[in-house]
TIZAKOL-935682 format. One record per residue (C-alpha): residue number from 0; residue in three letters; y, x, z. Coordinates in Angstrom, 1 decimal. Each point is the difference from the previous one (the first is absolute). Example, Ala and Ser with C-alpha at 12.3 -4.5 7.8 and 13.67 -1.06 7.14 Angstrom:
BEGIN
+-----+---------+--------+--------+--------+
: num : residuo :     py :     px :     pz :
+-----+---------+--------+--------+--------+
:   0 :     ala :   -4.5 :   12.3 :    7.8 :
:   1 :     ser :    3.4 :    1.4 :   -0.7 :
+-----+---------+--------+--------+--------+
This chain:
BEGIN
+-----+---------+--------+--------+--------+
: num : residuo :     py :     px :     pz :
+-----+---------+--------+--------+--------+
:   0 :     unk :   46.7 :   -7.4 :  -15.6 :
:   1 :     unk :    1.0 :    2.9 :    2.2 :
:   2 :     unk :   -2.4 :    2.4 :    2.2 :
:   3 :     unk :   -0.3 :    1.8 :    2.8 :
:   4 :     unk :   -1.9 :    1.8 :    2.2 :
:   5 :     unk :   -0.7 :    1.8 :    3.4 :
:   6 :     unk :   -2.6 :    1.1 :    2.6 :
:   7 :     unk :   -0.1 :   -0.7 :    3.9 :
:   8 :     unk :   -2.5 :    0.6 :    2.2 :
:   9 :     unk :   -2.7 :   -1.7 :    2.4 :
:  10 :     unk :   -2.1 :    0.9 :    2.9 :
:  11 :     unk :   -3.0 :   -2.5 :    1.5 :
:  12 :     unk :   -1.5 :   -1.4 :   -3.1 :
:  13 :     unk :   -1.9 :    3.2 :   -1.7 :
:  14 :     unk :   -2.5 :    2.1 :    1.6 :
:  15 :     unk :   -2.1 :    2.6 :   -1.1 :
:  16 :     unk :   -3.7 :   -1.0 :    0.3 :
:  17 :     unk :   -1.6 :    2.9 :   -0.3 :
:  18 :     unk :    2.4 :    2.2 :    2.6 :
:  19 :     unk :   -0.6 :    0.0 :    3.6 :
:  20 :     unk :    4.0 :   -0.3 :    0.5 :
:  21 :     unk :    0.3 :   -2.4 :   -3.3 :
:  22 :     unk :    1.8 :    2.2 :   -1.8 :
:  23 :     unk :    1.1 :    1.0 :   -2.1 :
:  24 :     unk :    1.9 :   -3.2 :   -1.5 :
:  25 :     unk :    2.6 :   -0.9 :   -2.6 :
:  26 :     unk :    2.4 :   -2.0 :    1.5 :
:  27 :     unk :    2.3 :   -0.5 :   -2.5 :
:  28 :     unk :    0.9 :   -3.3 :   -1.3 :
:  29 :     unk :    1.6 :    0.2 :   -3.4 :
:  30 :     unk :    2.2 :   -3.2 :   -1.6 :
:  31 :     unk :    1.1 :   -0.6 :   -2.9 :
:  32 :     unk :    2.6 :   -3.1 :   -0.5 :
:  33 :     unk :    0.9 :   -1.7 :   -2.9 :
:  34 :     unk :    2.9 :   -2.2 :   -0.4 :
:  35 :     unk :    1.6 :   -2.2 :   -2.6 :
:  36 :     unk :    3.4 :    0.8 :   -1.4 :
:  37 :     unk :    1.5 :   -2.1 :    2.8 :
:  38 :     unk :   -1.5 :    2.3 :    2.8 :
:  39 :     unk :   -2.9 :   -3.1 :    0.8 :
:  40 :     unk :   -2.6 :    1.6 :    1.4 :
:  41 :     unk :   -3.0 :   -0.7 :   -2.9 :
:  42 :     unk :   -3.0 :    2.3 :    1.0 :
:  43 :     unk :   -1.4 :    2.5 :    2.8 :
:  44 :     unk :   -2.4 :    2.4 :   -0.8 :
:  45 :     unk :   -1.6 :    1.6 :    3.4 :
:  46 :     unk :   -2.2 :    3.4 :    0.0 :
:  47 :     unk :   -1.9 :    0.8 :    3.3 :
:  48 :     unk :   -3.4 :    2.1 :    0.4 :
:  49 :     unk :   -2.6 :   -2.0 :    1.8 :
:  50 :     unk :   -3.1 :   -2.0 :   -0.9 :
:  51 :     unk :    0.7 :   -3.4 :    0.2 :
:  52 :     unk :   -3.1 :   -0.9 :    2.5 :
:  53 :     unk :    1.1 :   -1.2 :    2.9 :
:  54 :     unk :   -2.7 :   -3.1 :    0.1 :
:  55 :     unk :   -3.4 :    1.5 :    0.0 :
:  56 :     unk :   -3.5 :   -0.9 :   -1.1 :
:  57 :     unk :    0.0 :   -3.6 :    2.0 :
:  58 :     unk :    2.8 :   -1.0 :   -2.2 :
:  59 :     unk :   -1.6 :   -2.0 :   -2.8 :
:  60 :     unk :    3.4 :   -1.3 :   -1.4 :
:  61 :     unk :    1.9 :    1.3 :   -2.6 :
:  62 :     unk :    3.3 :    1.9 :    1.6 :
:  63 :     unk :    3.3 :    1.9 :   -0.7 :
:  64 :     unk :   -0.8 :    2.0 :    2.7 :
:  65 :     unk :    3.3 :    1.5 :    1.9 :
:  66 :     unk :    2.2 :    0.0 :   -3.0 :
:  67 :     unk :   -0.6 :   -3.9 :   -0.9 :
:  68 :     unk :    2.1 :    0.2 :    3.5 :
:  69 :     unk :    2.6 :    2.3 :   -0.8 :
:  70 :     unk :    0.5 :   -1.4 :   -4.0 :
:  71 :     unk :    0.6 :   -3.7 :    1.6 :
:  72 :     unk :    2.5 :    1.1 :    2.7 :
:  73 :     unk :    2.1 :    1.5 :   -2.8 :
:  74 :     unk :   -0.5 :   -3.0 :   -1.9 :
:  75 :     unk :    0.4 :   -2.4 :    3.2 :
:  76 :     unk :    3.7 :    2.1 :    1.3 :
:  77 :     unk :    1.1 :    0.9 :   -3.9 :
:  78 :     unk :   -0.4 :   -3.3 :   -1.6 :
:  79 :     unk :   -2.9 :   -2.0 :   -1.8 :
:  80 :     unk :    1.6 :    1.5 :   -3.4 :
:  81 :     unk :   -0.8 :    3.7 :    1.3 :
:  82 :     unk :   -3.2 :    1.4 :   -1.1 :
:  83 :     unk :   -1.5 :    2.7 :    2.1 :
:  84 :     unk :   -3.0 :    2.5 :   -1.5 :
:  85 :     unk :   -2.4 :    2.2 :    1.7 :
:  86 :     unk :   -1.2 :    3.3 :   -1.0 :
:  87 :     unk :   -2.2 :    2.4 :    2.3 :
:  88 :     unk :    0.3 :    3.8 :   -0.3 :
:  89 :     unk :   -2.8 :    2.7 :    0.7 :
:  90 :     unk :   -1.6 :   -2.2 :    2.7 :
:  91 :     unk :   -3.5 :    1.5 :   -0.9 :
:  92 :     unk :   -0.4 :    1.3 :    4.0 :
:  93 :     unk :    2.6 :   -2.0 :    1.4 :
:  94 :     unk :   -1.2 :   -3.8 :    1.7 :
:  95 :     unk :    1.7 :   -1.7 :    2.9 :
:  96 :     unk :   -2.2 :    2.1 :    2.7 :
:  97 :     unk :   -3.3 :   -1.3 :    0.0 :
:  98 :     unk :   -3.4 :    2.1 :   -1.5 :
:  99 :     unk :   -1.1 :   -0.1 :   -3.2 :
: 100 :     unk :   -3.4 :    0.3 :    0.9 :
: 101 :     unk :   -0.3 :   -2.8 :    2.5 :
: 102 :     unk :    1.7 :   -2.0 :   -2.3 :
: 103 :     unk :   -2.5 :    0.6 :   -2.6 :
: 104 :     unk :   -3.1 :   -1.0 :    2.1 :
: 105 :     unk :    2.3 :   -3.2 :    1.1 :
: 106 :     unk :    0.6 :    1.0 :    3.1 :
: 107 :     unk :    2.2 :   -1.4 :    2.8 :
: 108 :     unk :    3.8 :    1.8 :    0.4 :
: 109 :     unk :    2.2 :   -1.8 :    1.8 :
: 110 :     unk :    3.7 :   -0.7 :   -1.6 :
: 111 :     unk :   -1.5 :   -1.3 :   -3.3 :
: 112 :     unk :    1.8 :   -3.2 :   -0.3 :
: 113 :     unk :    2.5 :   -2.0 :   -1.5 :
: 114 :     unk :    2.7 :    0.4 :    3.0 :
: 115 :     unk :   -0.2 :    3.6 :    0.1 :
: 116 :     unk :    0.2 :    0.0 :   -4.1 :
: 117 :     unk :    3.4 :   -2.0 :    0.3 :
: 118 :     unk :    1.4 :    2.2 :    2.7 :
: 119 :     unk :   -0.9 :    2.8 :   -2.3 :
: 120 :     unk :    1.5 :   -1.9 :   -2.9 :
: 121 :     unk :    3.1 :   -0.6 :    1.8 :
: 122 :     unk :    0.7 :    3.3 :    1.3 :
: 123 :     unk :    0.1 :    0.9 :   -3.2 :
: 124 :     unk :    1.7 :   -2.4 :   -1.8 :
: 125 :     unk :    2.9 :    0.6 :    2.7 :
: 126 :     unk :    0.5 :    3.8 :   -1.5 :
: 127 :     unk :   -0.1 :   -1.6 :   -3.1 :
: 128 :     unk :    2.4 :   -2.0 :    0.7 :
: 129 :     unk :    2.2 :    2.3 :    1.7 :
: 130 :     unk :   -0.1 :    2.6 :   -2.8 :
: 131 :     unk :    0.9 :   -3.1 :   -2.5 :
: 132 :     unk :    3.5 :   -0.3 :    1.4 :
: 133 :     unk :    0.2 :    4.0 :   -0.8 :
: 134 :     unk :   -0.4 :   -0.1 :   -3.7 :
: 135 :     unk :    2.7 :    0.1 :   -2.1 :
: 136 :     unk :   -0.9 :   -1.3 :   -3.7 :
: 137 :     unk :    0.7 :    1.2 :   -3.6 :
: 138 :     unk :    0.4 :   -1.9 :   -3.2 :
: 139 :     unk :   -1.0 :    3.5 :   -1.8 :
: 140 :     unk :   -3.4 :    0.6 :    0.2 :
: 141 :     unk :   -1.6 :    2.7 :   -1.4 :
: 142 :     unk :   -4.1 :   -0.3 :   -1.1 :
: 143 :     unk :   -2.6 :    1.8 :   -0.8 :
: 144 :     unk :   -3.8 :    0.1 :   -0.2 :
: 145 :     unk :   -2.4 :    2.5 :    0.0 :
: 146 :     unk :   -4.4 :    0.4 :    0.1 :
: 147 :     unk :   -2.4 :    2.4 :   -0.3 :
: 148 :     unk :   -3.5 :   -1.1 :   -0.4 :
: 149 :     unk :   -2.2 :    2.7 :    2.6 :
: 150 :     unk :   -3.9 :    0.5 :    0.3 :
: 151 :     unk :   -1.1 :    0.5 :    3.1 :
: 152 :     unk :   -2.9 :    1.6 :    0.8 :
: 153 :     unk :   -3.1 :   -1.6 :    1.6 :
: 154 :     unk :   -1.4 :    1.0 :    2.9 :
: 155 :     unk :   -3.7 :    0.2 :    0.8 :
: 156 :     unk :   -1.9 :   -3.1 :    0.5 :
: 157 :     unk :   -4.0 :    0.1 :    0.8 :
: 158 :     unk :   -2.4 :   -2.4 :   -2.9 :
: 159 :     unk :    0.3 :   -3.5 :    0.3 :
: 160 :     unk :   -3.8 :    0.7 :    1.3 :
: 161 :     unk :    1.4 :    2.6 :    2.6 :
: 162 :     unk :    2.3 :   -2.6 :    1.1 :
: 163 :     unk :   -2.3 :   -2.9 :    0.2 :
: 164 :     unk :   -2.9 :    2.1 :    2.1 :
: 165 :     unk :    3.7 :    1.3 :    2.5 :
: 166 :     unk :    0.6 :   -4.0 :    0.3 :
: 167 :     unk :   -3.2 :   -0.8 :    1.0 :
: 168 :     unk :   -0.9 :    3.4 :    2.5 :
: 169 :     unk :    3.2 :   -1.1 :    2.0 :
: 170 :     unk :   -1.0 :   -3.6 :    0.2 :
: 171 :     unk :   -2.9 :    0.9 :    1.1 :
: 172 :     unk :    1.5 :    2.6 :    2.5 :
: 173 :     unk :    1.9 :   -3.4 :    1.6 :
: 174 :     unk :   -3.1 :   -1.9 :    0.8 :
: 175 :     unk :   -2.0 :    3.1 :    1.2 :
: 176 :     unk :    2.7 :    1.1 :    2.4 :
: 177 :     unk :   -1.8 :    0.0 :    3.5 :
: 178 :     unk :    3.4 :    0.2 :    1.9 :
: 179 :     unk :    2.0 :   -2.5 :   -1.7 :
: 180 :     unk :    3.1 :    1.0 :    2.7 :
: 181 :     unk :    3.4 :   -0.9 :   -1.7 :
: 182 :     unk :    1.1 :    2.9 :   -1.0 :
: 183 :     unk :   -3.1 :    1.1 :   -1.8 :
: 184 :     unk :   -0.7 :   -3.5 :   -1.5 :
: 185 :     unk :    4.0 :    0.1 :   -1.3 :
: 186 :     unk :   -0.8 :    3.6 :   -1.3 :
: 187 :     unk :   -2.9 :   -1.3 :   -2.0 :
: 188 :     unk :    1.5 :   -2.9 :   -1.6 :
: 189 :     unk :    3.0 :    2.1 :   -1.2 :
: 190 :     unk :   -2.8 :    2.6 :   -1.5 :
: 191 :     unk :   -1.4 :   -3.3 :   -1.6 :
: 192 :     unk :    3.1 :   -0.9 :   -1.3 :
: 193 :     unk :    0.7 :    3.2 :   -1.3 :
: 194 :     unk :   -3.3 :   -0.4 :   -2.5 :
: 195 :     unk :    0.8 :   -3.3 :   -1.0 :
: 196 :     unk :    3.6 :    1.2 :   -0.9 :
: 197 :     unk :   -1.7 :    3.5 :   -2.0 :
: 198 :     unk :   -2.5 :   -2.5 :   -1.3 :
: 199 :     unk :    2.8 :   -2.0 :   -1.4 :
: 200 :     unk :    2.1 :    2.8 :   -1.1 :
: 201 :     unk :   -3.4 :    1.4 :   -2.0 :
: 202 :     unk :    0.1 :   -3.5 :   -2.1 :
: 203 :     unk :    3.5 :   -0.4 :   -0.4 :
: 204 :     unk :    0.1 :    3.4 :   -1.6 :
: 205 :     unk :   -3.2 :   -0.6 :   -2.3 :
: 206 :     unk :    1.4 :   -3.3 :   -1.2 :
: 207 :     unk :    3.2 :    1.9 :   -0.8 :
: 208 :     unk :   -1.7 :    2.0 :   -2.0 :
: 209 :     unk :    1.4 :    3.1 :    1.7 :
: 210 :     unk :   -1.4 :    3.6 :   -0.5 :
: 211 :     unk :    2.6 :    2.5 :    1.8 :
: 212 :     unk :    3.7 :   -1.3 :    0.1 :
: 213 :     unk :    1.6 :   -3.3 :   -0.1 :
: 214 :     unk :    3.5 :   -0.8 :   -1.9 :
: 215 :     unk :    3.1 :   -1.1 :    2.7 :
: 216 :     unk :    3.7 :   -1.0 :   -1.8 :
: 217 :     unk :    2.4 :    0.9 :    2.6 :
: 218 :     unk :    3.4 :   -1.0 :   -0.8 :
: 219 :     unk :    3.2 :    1.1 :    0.7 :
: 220 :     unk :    2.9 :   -2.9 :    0.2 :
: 221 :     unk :    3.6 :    1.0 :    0.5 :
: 222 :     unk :    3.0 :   -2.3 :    1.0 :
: 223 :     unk :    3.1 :    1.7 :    0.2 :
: 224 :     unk :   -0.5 :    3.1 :    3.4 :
: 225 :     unk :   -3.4 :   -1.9 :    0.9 :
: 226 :     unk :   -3.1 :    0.5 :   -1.6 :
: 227 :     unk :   -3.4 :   -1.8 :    0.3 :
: 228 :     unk :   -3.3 :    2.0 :   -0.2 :
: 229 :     unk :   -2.9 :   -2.8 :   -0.9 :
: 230 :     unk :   -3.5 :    1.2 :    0.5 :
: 231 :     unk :   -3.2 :   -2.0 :   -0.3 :
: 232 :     unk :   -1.4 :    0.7 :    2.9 :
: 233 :     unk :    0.1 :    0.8 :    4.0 :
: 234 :     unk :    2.0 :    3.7 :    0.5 :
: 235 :     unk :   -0.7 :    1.4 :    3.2 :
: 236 :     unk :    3.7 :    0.0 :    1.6 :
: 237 :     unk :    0.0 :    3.2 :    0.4 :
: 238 :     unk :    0.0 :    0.9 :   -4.3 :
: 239 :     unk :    2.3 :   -2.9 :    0.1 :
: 240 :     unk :    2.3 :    1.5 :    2.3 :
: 241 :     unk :   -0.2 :    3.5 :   -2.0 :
: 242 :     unk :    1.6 :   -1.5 :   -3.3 :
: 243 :     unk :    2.3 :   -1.3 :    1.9 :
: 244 :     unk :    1.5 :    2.8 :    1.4 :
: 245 :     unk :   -0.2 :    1.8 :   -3.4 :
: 246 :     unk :    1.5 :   -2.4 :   -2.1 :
: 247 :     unk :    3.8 :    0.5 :   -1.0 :
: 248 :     unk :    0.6 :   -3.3 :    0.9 :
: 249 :     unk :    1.1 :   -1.1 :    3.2 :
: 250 :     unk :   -1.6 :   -3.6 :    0.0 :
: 251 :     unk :   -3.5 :    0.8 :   -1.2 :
: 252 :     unk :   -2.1 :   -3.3 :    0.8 :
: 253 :     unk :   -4.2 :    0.3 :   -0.7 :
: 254 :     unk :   -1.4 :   -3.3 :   -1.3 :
: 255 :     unk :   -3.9 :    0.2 :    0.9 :
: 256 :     unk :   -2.7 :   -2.7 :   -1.8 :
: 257 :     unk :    2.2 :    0.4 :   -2.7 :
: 258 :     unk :   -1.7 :   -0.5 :   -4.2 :
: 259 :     unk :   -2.9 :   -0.7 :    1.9 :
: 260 :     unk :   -2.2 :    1.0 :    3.3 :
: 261 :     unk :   -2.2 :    3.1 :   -0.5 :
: 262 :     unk :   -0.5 :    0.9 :    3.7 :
: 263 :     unk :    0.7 :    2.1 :    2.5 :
: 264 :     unk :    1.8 :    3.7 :   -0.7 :
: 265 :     unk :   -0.9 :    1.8 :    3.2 :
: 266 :     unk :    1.8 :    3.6 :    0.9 :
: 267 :     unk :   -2.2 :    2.8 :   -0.3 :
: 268 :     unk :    0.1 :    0.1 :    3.5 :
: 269 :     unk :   -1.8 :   -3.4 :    0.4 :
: 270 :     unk :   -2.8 :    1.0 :   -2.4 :
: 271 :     unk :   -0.8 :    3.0 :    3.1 :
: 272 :     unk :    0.8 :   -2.5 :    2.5 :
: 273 :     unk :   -2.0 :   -2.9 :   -1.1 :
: 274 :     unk :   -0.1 :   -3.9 :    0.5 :
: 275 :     unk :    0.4 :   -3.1 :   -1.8 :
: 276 :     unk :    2.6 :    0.9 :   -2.8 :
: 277 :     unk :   -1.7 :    3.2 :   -0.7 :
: 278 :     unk :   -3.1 :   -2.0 :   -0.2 :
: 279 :     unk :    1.4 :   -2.7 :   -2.1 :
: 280 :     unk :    1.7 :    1.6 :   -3.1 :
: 281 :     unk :   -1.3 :    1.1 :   -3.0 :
: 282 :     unk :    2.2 :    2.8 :   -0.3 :
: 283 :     unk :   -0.5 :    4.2 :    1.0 :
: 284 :     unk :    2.6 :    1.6 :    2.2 :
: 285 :     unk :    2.1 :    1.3 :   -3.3 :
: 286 :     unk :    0.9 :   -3.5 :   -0.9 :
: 287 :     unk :    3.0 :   -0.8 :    2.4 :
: 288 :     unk :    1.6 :    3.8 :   -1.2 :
: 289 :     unk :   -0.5 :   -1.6 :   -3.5 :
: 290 :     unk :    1.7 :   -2.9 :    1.1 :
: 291 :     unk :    3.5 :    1.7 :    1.6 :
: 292 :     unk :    0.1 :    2.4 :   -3.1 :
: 293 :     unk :    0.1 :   -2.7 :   -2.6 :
: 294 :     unk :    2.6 :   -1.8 :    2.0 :
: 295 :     unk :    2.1 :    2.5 :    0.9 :
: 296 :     unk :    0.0 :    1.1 :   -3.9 :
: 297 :     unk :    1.4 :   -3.4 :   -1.3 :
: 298 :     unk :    2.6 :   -0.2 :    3.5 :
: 299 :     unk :    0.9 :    3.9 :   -2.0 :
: 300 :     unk :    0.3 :   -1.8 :   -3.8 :
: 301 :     unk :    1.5 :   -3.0 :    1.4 :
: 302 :     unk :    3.0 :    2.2 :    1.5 :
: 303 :     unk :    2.9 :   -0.5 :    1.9 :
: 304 :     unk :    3.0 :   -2.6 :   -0.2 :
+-----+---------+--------+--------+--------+
């Protein structure tokens, strides 16, 4: 086989949730290609930092999302023989523009459907394809593999009694609201679902048996000048962003939800700022910092080409 690989770049598909202006954003699109000795296009490997949640709460049937879209127009345009793969980066605060929040009480957003997932899927399929016809291909490939096993400390979580009595004050708090006007009904219910989420967070940890840190692999994959960075979990973009431009090597792609799903790795920032990923981990503010140091160690051990 030979390999090679690039990066391009796309706008209109990631957005920052949690930013007024939706930024910031990653909107690199790394490739890798693999050939066979005869230069037949075999396998495409796509990278791109955005949750794949396009179809919202109303959608009750199982999905590829955006990238279903983008992996069969390769497939569709390259030939049935072509295999095209999906990996997401550090999409932890990164969607397609809607709120976390209203999605989480299953609200209404407009945009959430399959049209607007293939238009999605397509724009970015057409980089893809664009930066494909870029790549030149080697027959010597160079490997290596590296992990480090990290604990991560735990951040502060009330008792599971705590959490249970928070549940049921802000239910009650919904059907005792005198003015139920929109915007303080909407209010409650996200409060509401912000005690079922610590509720479920308390018994996830307790069934874990977890006391004060929690062991992450992250791995560190290199293919010729390109490296891949696998974490199990959701890196805020902006920690994702920071190895990137620290790593000695020039295509640097993040694979999120990789060796697992442990949650959400907020910025220290988000922890002050609140909302629904700060809510949601499990994780204190030190754990993305954790998370960058360990990888950039093994990008450093790995070295260069």
């Amino acid at each position: 086989a030979q390999i090679g690989m690039i990066k391009g770049g796309v706008d209109g598909v990631g957005v920052n949730r949690r930013s007024p202006d939706g930024k910031p954003i990653d909107p690199e699109v790394g490739v890798i290609r693999v050939d066979d000795i005869e230069d037949n296009l075999m396998a495409v490997l796509i990278n791109y930092t955005c949750h794949a949640v396009v179809l919202g709460p109303d959608n009750l049937l199982i999905s590829a999302d955006y990238p279903g879209y983008t992996m069969r127009m390769i497939e569709r345009i390259k030939g049935e023989d072509v295999v095209a793969m999906f990996t997401n980066g550090a999409q932890g605060d990164i969607n397609t523009g809607h709120s976390a929040d209203i999605s989480g009480i299953g609200g209404y957003i407009s945009g959430r459907t399959f049209k607007r997932a293939e238009k999605l899927g397509n724009i970015l399929g057409e980089e893809v394809l664009k930066v494909l016809e870029q790549i030149k291909v080697s027959p010597e490939i160079h490997l290596d593999v590296k992990g480090k096993l990290v604990e991560l400390p735990l951040r502060d979580l009330p008792s599971l009694r705590e959490a249970e009595r928070e549940l049921k004050r802000k239910t009650s708090a919904i059907d005792n609201l005198k003015e139920k006007s929109s915007e303080k009904l909407t209010r409650a219910k996200i409060e509401k679902f912000y005690a079922e989420v610590t509720l479920s967070l308390v018994k996830e940890v307790e069934s874990l048996g977890l006391e004060r840190t929690m062991g992450a692999e992250i791995q560190v994959m290199r293919f010729n000048d390109a490296v891949l960075v696998a974490i199990p979990g959701e890196l805020f973009v902006e920690i994702g962003l920071d190895i990137k431009r620290k790593s000695k090597f020039k295509n640097t792609f993040i694979v999120g939800l990789a060796n697992g799903e442990i949650g959400y790795i907020p910025t220290g920032q988000a922890f002050m700022e609140g909302g629904y990923e700060s809510i949601s981990t499990k994780f204190a503010k030190e754990a993305g910092k954790s998370i960058r140091d360990a990888a950039l160690e093994l990008i450093e051990r790995i070295g260069e080409s």
